[in-house]
TIVO-2410 file (N, C-alpha, C; in nm, 3 decimals):
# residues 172
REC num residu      c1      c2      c3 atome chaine
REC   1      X   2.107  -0.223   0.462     N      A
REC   1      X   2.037  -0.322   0.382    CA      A
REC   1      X   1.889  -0.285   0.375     C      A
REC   2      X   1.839  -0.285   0.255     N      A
REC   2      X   1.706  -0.238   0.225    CA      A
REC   2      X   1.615  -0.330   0.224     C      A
REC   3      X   1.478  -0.353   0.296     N      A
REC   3      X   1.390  -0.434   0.276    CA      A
REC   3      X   1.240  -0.366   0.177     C      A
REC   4      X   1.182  -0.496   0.129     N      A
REC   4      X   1.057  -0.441   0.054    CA      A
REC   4      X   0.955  -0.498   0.127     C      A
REC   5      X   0.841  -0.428   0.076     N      A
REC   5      X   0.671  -0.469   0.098    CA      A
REC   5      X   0.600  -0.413  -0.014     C      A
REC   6      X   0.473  -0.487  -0.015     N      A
REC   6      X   0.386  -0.430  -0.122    CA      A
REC   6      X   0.287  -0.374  -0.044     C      A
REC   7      X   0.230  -0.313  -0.044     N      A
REC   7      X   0.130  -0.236   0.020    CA      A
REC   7      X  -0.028  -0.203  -0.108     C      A
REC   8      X  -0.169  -0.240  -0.061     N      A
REC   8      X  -0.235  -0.218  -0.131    CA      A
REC   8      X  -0.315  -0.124  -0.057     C      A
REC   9      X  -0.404  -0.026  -0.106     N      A
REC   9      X  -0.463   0.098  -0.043    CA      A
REC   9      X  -0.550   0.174  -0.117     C      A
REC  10      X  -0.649   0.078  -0.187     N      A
REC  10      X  -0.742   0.160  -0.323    CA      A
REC  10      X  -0.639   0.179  -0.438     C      A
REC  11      X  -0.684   0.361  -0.481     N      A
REC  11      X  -0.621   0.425  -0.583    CA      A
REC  11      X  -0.442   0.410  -0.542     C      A
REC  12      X  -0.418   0.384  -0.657     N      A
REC  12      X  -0.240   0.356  -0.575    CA      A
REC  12      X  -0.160   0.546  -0.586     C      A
REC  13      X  -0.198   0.619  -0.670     N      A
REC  13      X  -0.136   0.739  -0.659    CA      A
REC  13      X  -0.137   0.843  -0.525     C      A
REC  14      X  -0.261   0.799  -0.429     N      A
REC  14      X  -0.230   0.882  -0.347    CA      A
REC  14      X  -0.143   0.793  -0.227     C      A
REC  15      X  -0.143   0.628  -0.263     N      A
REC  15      X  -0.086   0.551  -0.141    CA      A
REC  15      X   0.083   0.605  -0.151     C      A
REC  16      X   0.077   0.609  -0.335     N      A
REC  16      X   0.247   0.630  -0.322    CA      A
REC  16      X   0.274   0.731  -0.269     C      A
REC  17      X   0.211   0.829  -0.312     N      A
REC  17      X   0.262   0.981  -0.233    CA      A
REC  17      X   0.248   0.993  -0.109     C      A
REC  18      X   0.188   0.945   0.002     N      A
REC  18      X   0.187   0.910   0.141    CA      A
REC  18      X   0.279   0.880   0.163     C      A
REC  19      X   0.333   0.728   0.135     N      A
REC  19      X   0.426   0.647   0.164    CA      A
REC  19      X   0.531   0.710   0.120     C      A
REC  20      X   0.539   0.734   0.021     N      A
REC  20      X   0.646   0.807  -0.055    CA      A
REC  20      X   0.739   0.932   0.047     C      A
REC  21      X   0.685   0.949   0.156     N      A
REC  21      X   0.696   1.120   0.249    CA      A
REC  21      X   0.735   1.061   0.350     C      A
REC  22      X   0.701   0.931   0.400     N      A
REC  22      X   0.776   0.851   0.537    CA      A
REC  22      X   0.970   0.844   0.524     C      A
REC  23      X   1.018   0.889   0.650     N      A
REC  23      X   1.127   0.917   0.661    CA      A
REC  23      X   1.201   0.773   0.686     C      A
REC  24      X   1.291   0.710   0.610     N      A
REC  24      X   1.309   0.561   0.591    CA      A
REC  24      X   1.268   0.501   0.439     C      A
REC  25      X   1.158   0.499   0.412     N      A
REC  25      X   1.115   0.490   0.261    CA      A
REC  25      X   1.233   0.534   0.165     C      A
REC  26      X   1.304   0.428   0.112     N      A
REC  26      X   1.389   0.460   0.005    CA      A
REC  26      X   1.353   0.514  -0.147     C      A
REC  27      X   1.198   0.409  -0.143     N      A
REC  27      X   1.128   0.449  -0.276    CA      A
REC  27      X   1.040   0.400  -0.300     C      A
REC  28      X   0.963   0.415  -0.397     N      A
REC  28      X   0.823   0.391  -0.398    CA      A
REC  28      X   0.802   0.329  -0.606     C      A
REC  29      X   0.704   0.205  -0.608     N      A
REC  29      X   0.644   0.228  -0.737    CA      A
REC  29      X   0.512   0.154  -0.777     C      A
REC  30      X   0.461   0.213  -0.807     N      A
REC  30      X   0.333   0.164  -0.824    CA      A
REC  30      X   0.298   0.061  -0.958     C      A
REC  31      X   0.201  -0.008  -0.928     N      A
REC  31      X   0.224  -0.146  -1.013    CA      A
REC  31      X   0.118  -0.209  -1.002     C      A
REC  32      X   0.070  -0.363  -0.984     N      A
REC  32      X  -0.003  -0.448  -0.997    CA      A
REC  32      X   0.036  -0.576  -0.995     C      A
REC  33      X  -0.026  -0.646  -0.857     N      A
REC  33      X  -0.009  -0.748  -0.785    CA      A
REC  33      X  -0.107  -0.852  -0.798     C      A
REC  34      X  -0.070  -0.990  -0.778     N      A
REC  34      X  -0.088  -1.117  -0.720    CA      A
REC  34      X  -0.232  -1.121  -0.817     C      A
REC  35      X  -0.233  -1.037  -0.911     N      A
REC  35      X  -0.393  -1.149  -1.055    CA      A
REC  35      X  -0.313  -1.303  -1.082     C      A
REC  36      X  -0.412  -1.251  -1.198     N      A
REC  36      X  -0.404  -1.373  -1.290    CA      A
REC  36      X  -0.364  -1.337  -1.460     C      A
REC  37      X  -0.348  -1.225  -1.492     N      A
REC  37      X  -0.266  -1.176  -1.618    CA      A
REC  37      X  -0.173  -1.171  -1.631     C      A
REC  38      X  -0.058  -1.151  -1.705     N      A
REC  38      X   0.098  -1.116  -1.722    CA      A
REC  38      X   0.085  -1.005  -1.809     C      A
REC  39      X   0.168  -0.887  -1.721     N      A
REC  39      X   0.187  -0.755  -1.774    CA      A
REC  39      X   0.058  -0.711  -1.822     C      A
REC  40      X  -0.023  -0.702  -1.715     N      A
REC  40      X  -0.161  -0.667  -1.736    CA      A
REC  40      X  -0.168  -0.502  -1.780     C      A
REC  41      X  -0.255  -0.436  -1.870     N      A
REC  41      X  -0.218  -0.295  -1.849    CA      A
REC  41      X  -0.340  -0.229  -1.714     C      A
REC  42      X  -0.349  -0.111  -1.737     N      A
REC  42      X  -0.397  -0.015  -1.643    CA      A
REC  42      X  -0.549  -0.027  -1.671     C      A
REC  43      X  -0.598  -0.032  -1.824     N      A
REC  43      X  -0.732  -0.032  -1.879    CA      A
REC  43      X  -0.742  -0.214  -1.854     C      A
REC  44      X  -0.692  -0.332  -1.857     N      A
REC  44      X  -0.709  -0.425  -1.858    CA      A
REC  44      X  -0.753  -0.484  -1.681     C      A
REC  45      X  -0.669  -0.415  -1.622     N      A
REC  45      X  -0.712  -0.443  -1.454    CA      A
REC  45      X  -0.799  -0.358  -1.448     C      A
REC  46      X  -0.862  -0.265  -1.494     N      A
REC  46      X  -0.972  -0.202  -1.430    CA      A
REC  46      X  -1.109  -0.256  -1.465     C      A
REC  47      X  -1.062  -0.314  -1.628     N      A
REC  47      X  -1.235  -0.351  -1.684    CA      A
REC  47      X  -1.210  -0.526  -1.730     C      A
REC  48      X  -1.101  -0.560  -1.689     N      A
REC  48      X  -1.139  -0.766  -1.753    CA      A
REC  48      X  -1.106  -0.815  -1.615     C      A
REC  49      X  -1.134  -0.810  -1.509     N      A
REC  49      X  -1.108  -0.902  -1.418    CA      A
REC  49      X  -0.980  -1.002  -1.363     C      A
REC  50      X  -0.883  -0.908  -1.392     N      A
REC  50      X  -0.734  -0.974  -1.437    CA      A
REC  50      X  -0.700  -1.007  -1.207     C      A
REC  51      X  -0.781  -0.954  -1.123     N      A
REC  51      X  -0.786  -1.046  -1.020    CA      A
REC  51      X  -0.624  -0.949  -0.962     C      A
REC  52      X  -0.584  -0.802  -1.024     N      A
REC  52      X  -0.449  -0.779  -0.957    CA      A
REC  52      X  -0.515  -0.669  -0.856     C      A
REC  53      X  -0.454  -0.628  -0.781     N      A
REC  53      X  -0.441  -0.514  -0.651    CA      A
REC  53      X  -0.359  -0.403  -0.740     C      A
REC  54      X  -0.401  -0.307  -0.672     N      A
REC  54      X  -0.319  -0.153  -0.718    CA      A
REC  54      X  -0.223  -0.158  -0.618     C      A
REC  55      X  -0.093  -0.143  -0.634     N      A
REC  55      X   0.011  -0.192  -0.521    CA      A
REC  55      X   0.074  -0.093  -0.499     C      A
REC  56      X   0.153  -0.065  -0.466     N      A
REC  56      X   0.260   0.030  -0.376    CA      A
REC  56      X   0.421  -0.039  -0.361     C      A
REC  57      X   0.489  -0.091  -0.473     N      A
REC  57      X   0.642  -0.122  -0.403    CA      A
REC  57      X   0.692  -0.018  -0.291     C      A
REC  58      X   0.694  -0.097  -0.184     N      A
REC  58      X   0.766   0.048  -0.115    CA      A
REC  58      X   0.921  -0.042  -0.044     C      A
REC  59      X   0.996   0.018  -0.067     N      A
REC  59      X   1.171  -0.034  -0.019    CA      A
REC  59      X   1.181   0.035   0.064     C      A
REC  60      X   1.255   0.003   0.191     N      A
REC  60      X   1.266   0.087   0.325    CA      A
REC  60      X   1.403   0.046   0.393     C      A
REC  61      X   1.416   0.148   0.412     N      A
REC  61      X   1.529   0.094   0.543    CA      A
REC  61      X   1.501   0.055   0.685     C      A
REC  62      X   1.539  -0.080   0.739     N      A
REC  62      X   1.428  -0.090   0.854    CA      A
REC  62      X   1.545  -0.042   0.980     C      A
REC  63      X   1.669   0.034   0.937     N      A
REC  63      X   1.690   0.078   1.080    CA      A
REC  63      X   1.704   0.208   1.106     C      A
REC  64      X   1.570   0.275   0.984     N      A
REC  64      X   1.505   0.424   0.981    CA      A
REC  64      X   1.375   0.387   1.079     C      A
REC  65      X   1.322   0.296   0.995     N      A
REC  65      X   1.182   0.266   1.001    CA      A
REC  65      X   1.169   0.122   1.003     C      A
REC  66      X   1.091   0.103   1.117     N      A
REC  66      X   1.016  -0.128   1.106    CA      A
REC  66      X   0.955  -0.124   1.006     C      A
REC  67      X   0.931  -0.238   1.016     N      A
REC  67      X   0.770  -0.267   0.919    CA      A
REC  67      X   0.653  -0.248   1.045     C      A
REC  68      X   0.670  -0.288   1.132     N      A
REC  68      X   0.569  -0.260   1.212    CA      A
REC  68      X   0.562  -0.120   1.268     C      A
REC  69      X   0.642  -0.020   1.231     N      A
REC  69      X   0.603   0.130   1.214    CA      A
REC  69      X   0.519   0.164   1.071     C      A
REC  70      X   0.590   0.096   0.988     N      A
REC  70      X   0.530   0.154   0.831    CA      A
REC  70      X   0.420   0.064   0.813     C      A
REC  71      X   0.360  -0.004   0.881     N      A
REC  71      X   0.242  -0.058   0.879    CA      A
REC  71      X   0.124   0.037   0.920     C      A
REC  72      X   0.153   0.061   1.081     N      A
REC  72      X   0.054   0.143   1.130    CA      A
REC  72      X   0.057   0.269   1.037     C      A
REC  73      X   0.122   0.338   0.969     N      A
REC  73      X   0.102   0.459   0.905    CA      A
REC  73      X   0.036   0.434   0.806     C      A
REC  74      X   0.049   0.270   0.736     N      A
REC  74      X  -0.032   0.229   0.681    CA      A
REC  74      X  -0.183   0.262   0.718     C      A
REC  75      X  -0.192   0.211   0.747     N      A
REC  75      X  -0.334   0.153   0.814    CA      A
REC  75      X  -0.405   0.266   0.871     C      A
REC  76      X  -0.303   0.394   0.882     N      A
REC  76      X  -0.407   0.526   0.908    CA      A
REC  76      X  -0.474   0.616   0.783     C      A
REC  77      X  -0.410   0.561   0.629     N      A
REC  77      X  -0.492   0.589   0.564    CA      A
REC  77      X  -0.561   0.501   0.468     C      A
REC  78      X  -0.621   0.382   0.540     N      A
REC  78      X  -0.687   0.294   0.438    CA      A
REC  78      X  -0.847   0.304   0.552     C      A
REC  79      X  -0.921   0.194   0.490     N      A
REC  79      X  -1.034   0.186   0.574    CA      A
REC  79      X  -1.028  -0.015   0.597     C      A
REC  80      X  -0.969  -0.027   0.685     N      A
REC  80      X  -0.936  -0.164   0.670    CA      A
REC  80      X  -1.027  -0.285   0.704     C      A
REC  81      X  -1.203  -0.254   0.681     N      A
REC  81      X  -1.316  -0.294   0.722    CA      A
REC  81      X  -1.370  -0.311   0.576     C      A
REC  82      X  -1.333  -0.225   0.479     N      A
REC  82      X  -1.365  -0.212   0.345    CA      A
REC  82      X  -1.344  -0.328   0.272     C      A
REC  83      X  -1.448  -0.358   0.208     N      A
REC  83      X  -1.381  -0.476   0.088    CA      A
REC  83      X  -1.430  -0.425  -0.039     C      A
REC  84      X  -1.281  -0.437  -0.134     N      A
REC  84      X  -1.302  -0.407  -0.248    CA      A
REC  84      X  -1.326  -0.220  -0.286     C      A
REC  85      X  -1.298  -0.105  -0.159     N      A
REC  85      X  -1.388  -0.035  -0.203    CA      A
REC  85      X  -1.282   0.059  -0.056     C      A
REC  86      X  -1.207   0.175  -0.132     N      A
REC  86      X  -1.118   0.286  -0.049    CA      A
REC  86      X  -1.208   0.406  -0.099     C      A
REC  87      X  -1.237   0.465  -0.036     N      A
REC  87      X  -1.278   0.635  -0.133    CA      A
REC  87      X  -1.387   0.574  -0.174     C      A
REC  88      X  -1.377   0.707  -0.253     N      A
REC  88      X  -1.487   0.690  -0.415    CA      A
REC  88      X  -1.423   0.564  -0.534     C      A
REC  89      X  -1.357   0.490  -0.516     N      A
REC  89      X  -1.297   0.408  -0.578    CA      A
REC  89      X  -1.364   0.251  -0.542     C      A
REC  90      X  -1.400   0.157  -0.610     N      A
REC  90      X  -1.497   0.036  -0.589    CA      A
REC  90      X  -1.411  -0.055  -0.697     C      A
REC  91      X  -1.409  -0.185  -0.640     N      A
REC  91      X  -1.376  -0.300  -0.743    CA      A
REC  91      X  -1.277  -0.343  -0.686     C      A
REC  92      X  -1.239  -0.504  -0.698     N      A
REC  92      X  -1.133  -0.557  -0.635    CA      A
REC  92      X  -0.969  -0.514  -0.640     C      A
REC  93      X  -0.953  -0.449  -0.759     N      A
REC  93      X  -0.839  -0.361  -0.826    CA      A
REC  93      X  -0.763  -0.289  -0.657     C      A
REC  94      X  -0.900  -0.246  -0.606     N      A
REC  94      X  -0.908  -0.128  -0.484    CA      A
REC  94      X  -0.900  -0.195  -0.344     C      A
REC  95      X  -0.863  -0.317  -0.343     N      A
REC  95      X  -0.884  -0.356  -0.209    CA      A
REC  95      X  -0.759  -0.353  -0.134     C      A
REC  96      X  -0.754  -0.363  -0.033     N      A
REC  96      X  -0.644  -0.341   0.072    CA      A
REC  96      X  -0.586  -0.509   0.064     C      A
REC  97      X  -0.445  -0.466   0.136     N      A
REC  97      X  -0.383  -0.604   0.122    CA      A
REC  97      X  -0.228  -0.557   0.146     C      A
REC  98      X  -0.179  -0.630   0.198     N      A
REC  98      X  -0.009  -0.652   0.248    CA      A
REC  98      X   0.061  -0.811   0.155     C      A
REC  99      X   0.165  -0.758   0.070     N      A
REC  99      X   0.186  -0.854  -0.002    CA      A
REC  99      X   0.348  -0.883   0.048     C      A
REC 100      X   0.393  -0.974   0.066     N      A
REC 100      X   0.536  -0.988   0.145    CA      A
REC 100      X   0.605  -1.041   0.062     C      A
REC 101      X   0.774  -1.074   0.077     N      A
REC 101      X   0.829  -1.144   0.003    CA      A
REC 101      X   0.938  -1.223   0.100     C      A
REC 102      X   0.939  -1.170   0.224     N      A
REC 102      X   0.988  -1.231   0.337    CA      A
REC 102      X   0.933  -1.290   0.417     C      A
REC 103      X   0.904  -1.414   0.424     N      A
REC 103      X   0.861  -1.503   0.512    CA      A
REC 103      X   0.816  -1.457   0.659     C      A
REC 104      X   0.974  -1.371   0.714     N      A
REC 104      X   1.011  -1.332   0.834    CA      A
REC 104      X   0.929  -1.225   0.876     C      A
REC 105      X   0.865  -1.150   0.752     N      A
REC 105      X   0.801  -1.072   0.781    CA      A
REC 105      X   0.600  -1.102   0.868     C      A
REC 106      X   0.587  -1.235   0.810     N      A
REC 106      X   0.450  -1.226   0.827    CA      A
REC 106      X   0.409  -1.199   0.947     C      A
REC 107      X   0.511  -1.301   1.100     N      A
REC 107      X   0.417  -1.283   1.232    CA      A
REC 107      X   0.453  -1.131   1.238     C      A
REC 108      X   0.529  -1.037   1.169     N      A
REC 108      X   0.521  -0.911   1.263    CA      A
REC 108      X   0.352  -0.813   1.160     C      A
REC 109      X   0.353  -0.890   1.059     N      A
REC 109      X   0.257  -0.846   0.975    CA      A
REC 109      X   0.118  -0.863   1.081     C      A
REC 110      X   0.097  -1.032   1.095     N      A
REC 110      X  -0.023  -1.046   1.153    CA      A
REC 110      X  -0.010  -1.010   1.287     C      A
REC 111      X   0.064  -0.948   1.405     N      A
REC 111      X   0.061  -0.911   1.521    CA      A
REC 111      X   0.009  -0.762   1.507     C      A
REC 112      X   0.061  -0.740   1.372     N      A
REC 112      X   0.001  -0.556   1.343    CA      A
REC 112      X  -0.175  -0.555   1.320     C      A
REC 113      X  -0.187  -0.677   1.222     N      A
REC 113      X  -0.319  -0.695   1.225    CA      A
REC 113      X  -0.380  -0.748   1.336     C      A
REC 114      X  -0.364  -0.773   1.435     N      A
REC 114      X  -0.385  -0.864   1.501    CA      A
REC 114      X  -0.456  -0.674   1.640     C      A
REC 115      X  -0.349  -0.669   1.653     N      A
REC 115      X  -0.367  -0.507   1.731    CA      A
REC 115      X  -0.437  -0.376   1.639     C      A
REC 116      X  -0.421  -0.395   1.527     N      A
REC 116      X  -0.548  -0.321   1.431    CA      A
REC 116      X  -0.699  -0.330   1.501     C      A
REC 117      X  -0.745  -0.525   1.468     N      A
REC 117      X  -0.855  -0.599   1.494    CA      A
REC 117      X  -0.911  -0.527   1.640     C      A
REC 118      X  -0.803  -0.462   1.750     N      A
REC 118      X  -0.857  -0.402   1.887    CA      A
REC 118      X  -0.944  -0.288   1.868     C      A
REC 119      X  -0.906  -0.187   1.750     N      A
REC 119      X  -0.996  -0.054   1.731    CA      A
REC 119      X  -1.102  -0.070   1.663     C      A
REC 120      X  -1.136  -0.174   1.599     N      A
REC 120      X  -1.238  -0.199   1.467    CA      A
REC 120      X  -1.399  -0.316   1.564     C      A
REC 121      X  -1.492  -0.257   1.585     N      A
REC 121      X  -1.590  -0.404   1.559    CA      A
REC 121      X  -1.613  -0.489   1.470     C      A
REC 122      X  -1.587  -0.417   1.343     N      A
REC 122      X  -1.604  -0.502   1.221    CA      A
REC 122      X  -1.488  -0.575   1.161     C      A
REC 123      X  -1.519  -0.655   1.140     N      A
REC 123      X  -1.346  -0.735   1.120    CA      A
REC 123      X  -1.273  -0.655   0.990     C      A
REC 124      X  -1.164  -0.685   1.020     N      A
REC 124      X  -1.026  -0.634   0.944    CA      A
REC 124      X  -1.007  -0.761   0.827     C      A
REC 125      X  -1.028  -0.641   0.662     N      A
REC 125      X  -1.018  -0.731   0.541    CA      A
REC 125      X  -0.925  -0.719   0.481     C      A
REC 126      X  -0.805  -0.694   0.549     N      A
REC 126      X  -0.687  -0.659   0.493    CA      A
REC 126      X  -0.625  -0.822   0.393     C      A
REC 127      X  -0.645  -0.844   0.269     N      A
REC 127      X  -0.590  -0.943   0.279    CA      A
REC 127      X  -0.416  -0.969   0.286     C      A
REC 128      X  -0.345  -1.102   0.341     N      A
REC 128      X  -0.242  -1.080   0.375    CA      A
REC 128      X  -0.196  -1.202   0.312     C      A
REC 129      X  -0.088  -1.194   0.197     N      A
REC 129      X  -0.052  -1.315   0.118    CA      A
REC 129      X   0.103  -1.276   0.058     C      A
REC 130      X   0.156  -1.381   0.020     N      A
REC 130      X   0.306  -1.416  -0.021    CA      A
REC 130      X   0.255  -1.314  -0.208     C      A
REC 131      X   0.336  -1.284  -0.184     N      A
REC 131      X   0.406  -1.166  -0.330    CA      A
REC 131      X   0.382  -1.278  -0.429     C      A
REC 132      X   0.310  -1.323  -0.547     N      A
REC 132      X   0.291  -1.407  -0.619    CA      A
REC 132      X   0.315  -1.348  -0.751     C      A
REC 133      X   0.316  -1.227  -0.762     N      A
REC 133      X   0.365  -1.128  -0.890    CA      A
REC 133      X   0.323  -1.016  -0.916     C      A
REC 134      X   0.404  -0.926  -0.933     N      A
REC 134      X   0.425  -0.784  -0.993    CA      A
REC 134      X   0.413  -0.726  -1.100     C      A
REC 135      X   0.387  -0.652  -1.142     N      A
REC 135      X   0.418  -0.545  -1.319    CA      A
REC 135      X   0.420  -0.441  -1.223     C      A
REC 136      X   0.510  -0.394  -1.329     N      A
REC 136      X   0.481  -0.182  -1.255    CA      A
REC 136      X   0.386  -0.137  -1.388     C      A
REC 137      X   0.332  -0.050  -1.297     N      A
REC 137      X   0.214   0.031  -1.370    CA      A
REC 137      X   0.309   0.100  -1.479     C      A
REC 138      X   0.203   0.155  -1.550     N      A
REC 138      X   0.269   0.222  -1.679    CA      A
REC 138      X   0.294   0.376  -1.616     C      A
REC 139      X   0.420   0.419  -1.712     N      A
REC 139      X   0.483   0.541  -1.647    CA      A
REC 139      X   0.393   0.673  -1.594     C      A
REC 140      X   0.332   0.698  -1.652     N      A
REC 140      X   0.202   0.811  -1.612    CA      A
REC 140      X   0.135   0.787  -1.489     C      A
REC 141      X   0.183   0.644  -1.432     N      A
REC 141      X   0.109   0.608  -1.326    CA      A
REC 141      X   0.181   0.667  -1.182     C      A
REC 142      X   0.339   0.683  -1.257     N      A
REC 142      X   0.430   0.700  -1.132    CA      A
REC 142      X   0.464   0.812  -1.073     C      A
REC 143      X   0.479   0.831  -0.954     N      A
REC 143      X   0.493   0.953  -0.939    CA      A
REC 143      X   0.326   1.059  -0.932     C      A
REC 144      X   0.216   1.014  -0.982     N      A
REC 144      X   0.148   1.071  -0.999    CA      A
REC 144      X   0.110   1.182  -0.996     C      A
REC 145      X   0.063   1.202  -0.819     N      A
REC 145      X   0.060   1.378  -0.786    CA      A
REC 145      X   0.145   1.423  -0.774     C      A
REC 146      X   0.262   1.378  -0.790     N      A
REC 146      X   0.372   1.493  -0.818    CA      A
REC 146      X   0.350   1.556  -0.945     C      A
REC 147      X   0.343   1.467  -1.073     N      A
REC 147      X   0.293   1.530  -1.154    CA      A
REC 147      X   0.176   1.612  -1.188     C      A
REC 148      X   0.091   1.575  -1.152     N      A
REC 148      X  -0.050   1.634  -1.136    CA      A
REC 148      X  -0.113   1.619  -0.958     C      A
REC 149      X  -0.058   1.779  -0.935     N      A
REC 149      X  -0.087   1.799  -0.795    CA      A
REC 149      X  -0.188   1.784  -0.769     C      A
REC 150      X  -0.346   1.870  -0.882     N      A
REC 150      X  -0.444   1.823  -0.810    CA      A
REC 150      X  -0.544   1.747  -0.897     C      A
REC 151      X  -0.447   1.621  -0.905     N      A
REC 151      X  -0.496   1.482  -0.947    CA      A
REC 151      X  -0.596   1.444  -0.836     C      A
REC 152      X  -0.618   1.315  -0.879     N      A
REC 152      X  -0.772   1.289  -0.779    CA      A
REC 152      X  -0.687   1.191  -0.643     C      A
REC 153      X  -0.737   1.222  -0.556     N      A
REC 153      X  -0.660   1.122  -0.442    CA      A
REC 153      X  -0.758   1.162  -0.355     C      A
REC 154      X  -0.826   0.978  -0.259     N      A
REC 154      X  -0.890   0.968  -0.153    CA      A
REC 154      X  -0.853   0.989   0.038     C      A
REC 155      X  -0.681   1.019  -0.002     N      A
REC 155      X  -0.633   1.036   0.095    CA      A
REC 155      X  -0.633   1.241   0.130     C      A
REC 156      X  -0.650   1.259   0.224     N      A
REC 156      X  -0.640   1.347   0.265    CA      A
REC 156      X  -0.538   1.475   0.269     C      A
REC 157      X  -0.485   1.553   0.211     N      A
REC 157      X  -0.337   1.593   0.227    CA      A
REC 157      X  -0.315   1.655   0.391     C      A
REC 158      X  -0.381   1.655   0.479     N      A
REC 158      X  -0.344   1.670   0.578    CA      A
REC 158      X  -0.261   1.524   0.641     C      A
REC 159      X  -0.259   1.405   0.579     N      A
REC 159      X  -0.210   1.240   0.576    CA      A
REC 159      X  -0.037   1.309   0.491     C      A
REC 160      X  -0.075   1.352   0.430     N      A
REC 160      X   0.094   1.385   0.375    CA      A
REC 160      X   0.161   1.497   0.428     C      A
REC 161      X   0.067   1.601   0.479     N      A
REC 161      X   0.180   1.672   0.574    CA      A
REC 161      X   0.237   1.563   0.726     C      A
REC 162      X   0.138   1.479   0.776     N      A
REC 162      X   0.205   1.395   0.912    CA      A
REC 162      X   0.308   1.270   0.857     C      A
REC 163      X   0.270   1.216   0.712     N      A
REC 163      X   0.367   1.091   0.686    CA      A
REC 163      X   0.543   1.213   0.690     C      A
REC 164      X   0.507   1.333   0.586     N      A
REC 164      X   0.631   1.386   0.620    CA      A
REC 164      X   0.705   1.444   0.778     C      A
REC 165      X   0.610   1.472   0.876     N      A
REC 165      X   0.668   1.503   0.964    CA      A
REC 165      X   0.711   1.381   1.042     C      A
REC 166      X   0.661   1.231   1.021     N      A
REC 166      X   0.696   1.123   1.130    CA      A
REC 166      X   0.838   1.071   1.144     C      A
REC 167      X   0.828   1.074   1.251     N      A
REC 167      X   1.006   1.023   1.318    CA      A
REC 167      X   1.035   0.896   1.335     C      A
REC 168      X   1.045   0.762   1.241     N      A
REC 168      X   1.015   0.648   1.306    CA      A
REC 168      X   1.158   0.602   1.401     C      A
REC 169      X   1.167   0.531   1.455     N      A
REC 169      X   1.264   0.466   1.522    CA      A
REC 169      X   1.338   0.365   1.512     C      A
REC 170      X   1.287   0.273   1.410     N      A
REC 170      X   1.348   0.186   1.327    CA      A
REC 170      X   1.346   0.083   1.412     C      A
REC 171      X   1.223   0.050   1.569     N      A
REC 171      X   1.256  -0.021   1.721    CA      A
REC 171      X   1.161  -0.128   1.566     C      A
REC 172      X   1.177  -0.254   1.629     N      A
REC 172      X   1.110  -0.368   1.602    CA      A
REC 172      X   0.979  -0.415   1.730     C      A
***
């Protein structure tokens, strides 16, 4: 049985391809979360204030991988002190955020944040809210650097050689 999360992380093309390489991850799609538009496009969330996140559907199997494994791998490539602002990338579009659709999920959500908050002095702006709505990005969006390898991405590719080598355990 497959569970989901939304995952926000700046630019969403390099979050998918990260995530996308975790062993458990069934699949990945990138999209736009929890505004205030319906079927907002790509030029409309970047320049009218449509209030969505650059998201990450990611579906997993959780007895590959927890959520509280695919969190922390999370969270090793965002800057989770940041508001509004991953990379060279700025504007609320770009902010970090965990969007759920399982209830069940939140205390293991906020115990992750909660043990994040131990490495950071500056508080953790991850925001953390109930899935209020989706669009998937438009097709050019998906898949990205696969298509265009050296598309622009704030993540590191030394982050996608370790998401592919990690072994999760699927422990809760």
């Amino acid at each position: 049985m497959s569970s989901e999360i939304y995952l926000a992380g700046g630019c969403f093309w390099g979050v998918e391809k990260y995530l996308s390489l975790i062993q458990g991850v069934e699949s990945t799609q990138v999209g736009y979360a929890n505004g205030n538009t319906l079927c907002p496009t790509y030029e409309q969330v970047c320049t009218e204030n449509t209030g969505h996140a650059e998201v990450v559907k990611v579906v997993y199997n959780p007895n590959i991988i927890s959520l509280t494994e695919l969190l922390n791998l999370y969270f090793e490539v965002i800057d989770p002190t940041s508001v509004n602002k991953q990379g060279g990338d700025i504007g609320m579009q770009y902010r970090t955020g965990i969007y759920y659709i399982n209830v069940m999920d939140l205390p293991l959500i906020n115990q992750a944040i909660h043990k994040l908050q131990k490495k950071y002095e500056k508080p953790i702006v991850i925001e953390v809210d109930l899935l209020r709505n989706y669009f998937p990005a438009e097709e050019y969006h998906q898949n990205y650097l696969d298509k265009n390898p050296h598309g622009y991405c704030h993540i590191s590719p030394d982050f996608f050689k370790k998401a592919a080598k990690a072994h999760p355990t699927g422990e809760r």
